[in-house]
N, C-alpha and C positions, 0 to 999 in steps of 0.2 A: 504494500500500500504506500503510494507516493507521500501522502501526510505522514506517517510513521518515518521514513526515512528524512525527510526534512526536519520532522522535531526531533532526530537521533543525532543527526548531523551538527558538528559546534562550530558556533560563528559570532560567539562574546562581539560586544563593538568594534571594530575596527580588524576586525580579523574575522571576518567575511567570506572568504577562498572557498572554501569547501563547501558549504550552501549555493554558492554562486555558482562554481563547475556542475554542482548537481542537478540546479533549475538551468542551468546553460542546455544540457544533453538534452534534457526533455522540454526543451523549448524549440530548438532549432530547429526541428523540420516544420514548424509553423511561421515558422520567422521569412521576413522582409529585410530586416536587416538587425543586428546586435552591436550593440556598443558597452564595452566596459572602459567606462570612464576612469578619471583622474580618482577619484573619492572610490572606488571600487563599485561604482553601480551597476548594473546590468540594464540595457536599458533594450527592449525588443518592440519591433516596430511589425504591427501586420497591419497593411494596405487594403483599404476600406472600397466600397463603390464609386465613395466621393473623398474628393483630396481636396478640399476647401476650407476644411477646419481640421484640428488636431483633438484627438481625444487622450485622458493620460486613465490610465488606472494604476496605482503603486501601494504596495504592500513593502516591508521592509523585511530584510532578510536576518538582522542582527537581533541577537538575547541576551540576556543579562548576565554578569558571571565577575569576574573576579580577574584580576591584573598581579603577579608574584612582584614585589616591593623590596624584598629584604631576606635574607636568610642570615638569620642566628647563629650564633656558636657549635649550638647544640642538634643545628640542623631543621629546625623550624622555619616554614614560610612564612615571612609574612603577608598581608595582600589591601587591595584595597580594592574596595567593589564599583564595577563597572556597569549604571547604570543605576536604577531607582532600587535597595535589598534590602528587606526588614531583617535585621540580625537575629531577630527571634526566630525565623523560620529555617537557618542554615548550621546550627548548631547540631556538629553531630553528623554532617552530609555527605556524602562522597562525591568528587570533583576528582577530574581528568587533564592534567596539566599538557599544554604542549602539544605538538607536532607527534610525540610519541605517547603522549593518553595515560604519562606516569600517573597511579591512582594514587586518591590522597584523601583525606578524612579532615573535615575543620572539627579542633579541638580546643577544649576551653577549658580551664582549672577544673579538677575534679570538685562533684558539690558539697565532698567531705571538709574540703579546706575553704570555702565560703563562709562570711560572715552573713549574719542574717541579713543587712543591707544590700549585700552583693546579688543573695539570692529574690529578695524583691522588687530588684530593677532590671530594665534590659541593657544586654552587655555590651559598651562597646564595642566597634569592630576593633579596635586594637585590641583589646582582651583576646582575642581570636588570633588562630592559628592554623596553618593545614602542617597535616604529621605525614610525610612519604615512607618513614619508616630507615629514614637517614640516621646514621650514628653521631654526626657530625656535618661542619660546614662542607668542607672538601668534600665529604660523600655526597651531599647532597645534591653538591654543584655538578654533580657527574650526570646528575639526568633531567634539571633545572635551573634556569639563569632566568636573571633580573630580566621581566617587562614579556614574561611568558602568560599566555591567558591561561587561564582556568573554569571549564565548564562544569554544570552540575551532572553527573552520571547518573542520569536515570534515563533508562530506555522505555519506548512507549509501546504501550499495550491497550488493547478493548477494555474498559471498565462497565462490568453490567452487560445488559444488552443495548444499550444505544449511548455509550457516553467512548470516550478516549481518556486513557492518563498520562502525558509524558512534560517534558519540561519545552520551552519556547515554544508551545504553543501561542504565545503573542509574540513575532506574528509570522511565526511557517503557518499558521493556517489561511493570513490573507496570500502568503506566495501558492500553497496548494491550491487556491479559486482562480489566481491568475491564471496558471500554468492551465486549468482546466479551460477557463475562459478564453483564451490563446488559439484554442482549437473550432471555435466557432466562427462563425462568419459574422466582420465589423460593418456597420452602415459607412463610417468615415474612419482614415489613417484611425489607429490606437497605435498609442506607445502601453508598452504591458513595462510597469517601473518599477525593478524589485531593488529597492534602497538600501543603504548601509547608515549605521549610527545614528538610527532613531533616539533612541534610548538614552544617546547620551547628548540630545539637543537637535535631533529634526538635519541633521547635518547632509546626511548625501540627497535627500528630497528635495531640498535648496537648489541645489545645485545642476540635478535632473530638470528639473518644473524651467528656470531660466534657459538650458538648453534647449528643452525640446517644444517652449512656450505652444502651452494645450490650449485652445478656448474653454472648454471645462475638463475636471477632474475630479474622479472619484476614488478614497484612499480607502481598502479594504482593510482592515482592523480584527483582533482580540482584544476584546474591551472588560472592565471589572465584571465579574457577576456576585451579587453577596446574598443570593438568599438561601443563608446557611443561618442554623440554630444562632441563639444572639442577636440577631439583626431584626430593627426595627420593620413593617411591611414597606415604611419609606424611605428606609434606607437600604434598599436593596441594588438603586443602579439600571440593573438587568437581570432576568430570572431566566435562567439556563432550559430550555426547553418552549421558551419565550418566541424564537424567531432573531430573523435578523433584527439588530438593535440598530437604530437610526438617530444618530447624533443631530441636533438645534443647538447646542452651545456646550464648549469645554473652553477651558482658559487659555486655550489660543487661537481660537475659532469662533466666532459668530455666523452658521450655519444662514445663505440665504434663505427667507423665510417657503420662496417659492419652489427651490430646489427640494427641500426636507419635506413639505407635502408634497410634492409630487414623485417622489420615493413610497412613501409610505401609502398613499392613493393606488401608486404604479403595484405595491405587493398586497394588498387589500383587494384591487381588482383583479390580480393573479392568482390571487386564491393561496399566496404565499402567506405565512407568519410573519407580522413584523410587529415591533415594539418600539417604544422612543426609551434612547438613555438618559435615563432622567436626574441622574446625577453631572452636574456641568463643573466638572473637576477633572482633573489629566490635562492629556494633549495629545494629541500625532501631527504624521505630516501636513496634513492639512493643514496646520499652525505657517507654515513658510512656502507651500505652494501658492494658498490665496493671496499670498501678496507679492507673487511673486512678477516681474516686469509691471506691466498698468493696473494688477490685480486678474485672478483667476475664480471663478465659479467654481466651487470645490464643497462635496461634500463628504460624512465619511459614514460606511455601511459597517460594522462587526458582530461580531462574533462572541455571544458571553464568553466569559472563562473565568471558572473561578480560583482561587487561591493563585492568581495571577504572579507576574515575577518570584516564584517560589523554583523548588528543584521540582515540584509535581503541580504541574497543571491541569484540572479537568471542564471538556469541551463537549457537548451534546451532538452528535452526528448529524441531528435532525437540523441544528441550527445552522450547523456548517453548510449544510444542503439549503437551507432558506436562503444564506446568503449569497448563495453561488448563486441560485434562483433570481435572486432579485435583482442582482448584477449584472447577472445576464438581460433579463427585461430592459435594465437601463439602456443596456447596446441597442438593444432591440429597438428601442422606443426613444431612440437619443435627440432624434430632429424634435421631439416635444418641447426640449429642456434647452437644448443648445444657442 
């Protein structure tokens, strides 16, 4: 299954390669032309009926994960996290360093030698450690040097009968809808734009949206889903089994009013699931395409996911299919909106 190998695949910020060669293979026989830019983007172009306007679709290819900083005396990494990481969830994780997938455990004072204070707060990241199992500095340096990334090693698997478990699923599941979207027939050019260094500030989407200036744009997403035990019914976001979720406003976006209904109209007359995110917090690319040259029409479609930037992500099959669904409508029905 193409999603399972893309959320297997590690591609931390700025180290990219391996996700990128992977949607390369399975892109190219649809492709018009490909460019891997300066920033590491992938950027594929399939030629539409009409070459009069540009369309962009872009999902990003990078997850969250951890940068080696320092190595100790005694042989301990130290790191620093790449990307949004609640230190309460990676306590304890196994991570795969490097080019060669050294394995590594983040390790934290045992909670025998904690004071009661240590143990009622959350730990900083410097408190934190990965253990390779080195005796020493020099041992360690034999299979790990400064500025090596570090991904979370969890391989992904079916959950249930209709869910998914693995890690970066935000957002290999928008490059999964592209790659499948790819294969359809465009009304006008599309650029299919699977981006780098979301995560850590909307970085290679900048950069794509100026080059290939789209008249509209639509950024495929894994967005929060919180309706887990604990949670308010209003503070839930998006509810996993919901449909694709339709963003109106996150904190770098203000969602045209006429774009976001006619998304949600367009999966409601399709007979699609849709739902609005109703939390306007986060951000993606759509943050620096819509403003990108005179300003772009951009809206963004995803994907719940909950326990989001964690080493285990879980995704709804059904949703992921809504949103392919919807996405595709949009191609379909693009001279509406454009």
């Amino acid at each position: 299954m193409l999603l399972e190998k893309l959320c297997n695949a590690d591609g931390v910020s700025g180290c990219e390669r391996t996700v990128r060669e992977l949607i390369r293979q399975e892109v190219s026989p649809y492709a018009d032309d490909i460019i891997a830019d300066s920033m590491g983007n992938l950027l594929v172009l399939k030629k539409g009926l009409k070459h009069n306007k540009r369309v962009m679709l872009s999902a990003h290819m990078d997850e969250v994960g951890f940068i080696i900083s320092g190595i100790t005396k005694e042989g301990y990494l130290e790191f620093k996290s790449v990307g949004g990481i609640d230190t309460r969830v990676i306590i304890s994780k196994k991570v795969r360093i490097g080019r060669d997938k050294i394995k590594g455990i983040i390790g934290i004072k045992a909670v025998h030698l904690t004071t009661k204070d240590e143990r009622e707060k959350v730990p900083k990241e410097s408190e934190l450690f990965i253990d390779i199992g080195a005796k020493d500095m020099e041992d360690a340096k034999k299979y790990v040097k400064l500025g090596d990334y570090a991904a979370f090693d969890t391989e992904a698997e079916l959950l249930g009968e209709n869910s998914i478990k693995a890690k970066a699923i935000d957002d290999r599941v928008g490059c999964y809808i592209l790659c499948s979207l790819i294969k359809e027939k465009v009304e006008y050019d599309t650029w299919f734009c699977f981006c780098t260094q979301e995560e850590v500030g909307l970085r290679g989407a900048e950069i794509a949206a100026y080059r290939i200036k789209p008249n509209i744009a639509l950024v495929v997403e894994g967005t929060t889903c919180c309706d887990v035990p604990g949670a308010e019914k209003h503070e839930y976001v998006t509810e996993m089994n919901g449909g694709a979720a339709v963003s109106f406003m996150d904190r770098t976006t203000i969602v045209d009013k006429k774009y976001c209904d006619w998304l949600m109209r367009l999966g409601e007359n399709k007979g699609i699931n849709v739902q609005y995110k109703k939390m306007a917090s986060g951000g993606n690319d759509a943050g620096v395409i819509h403003l990108s040259e005179t300003g772009v029409r951009c809206a963004s479609v995803s994907v719940p996911c909950r326990y989001i930037h964690s080493p285990a992500s879980v995704a709804s099959l059904k949703d992921i299919e809504a949103v392919r669904q919807l996405c595709s409508a949009a191609l379909e029905n693009i001279d509406d909106i454009i």
